[in-house]
C-alpha positions in Angstrom: 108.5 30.5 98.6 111.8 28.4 97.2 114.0 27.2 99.0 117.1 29.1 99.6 120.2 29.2 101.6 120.7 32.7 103.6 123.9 33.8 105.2 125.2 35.8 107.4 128.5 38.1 107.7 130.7 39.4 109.9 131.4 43.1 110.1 134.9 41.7 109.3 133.2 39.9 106.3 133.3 36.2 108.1 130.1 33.9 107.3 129.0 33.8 110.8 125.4 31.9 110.6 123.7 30.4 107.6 120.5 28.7 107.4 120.0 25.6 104.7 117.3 24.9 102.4 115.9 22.8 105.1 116.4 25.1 107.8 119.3 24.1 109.6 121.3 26.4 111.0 125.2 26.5 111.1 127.3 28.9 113.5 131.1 30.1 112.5 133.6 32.5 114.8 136.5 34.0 113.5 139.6 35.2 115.0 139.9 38.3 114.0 143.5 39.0 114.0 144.5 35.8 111.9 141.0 35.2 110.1 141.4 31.5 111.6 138.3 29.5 112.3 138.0 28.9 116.0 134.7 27.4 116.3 132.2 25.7 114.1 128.9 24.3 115.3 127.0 22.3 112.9 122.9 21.9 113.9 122.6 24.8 116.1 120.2 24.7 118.9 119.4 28.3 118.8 117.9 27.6 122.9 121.8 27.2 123.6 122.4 30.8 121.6 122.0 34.4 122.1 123.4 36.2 118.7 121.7 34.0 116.0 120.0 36.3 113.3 116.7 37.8 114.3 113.7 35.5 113.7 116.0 32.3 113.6 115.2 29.8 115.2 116.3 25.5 115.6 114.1 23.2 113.1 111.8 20.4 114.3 114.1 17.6 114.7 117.1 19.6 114.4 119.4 20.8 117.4 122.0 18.3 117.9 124.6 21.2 118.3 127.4 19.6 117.2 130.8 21.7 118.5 134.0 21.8 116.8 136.9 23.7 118.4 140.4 24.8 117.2 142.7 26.5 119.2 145.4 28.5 117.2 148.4 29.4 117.2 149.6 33.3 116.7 149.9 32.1 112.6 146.2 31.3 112.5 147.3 27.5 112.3 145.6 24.9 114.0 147.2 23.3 117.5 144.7 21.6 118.7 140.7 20.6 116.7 138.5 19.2 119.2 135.5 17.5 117.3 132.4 16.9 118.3 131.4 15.0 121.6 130.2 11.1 120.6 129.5 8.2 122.9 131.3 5.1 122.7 130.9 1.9 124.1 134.0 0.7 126.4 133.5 -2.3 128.2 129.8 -2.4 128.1 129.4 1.6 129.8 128.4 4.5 127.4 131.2 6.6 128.0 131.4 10.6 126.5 135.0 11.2 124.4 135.7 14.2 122.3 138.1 13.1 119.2 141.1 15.5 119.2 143.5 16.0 116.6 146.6 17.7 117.7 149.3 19.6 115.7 153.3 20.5 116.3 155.2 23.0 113.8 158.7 22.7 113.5 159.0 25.7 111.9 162.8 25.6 111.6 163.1 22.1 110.1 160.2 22.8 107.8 158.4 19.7 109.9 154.5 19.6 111.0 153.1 16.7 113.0 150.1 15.8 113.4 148.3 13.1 116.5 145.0 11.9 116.8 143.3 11.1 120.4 139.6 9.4 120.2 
C-alpha cells in the first residue's frame, strides 16, 4: 500500500485527527461557536486519548504529545497560546516552562498587543 495522509472531520466540518505518511498522528478541537482553534497537539500519544479514530494508534518512536493551547476571546481571537512544555536549563537545574504568547485588543483605538513569556 502507498503512503497516504487520512483525515478526519468534524460533524461541524473541522479536521479533527489526521494521520501522516509516516503515521503520526495530529489532534485539532474546535470551538464551535467561533470556529477558533483551541487546542492542537502535534505527535499524539493515542495511550493519553480516548476519541482517536478507530484502529489508530501512536507510531514506534512517536508519542511525544506535544500541546498547544489558545484560549479565545468571544471573536474567536487568540488571548492567550500556550506552546508546548520544553525544559530549560537555569542555573544548572532542568526546569519545565511553557512559552506563552499573550494578546490585548484595543478594539476602540484599532490597537493589538502582543507579549511573549518563556
Amino acid at each position: 500500500m502507498a503512503d497516504s495522509k487520512t483525515q478526519y472531520l468534524s460533524l461541524y466540518g473541522y479536521p479533527t485527527w489526521r494521520k501522516d505518511e509516516r503515521g503520526f498522528l495530529v489532534r485539532d478541537q474546535f470551538d464551535v461557536a467561533t470556529g477558533a482553534q483551541v487546542q492542537h497537539i502535534d505527535d499524539v500519544n493515542t495511550a493519553l486519548t480516548t476519541d482517536q479514530p478507530a484502529g489508530w494508534s501512536t507510531p514506534p518512536n512517536g508519542g511525544l504529545h506535544l500541546i498547544t493551547d489558545t484560549i479565545i476571546d468571544t471573536l474567536g481571537r487568540p488571548l492567550f497560546v500556550m506552546a508546548p512544555w520544553i525544559t530549560i536549563d537555569i542555573g544548572g537545574v532542568a526546569t519545565m516552562v511553557r512559552p506563552t504568547q499573550m494578546f490585548i485588543y484595543l478594539d476602540s483605538a484599532l490597537e493589538n498587543w502582543v507579549g511573549q513569556e518563556s
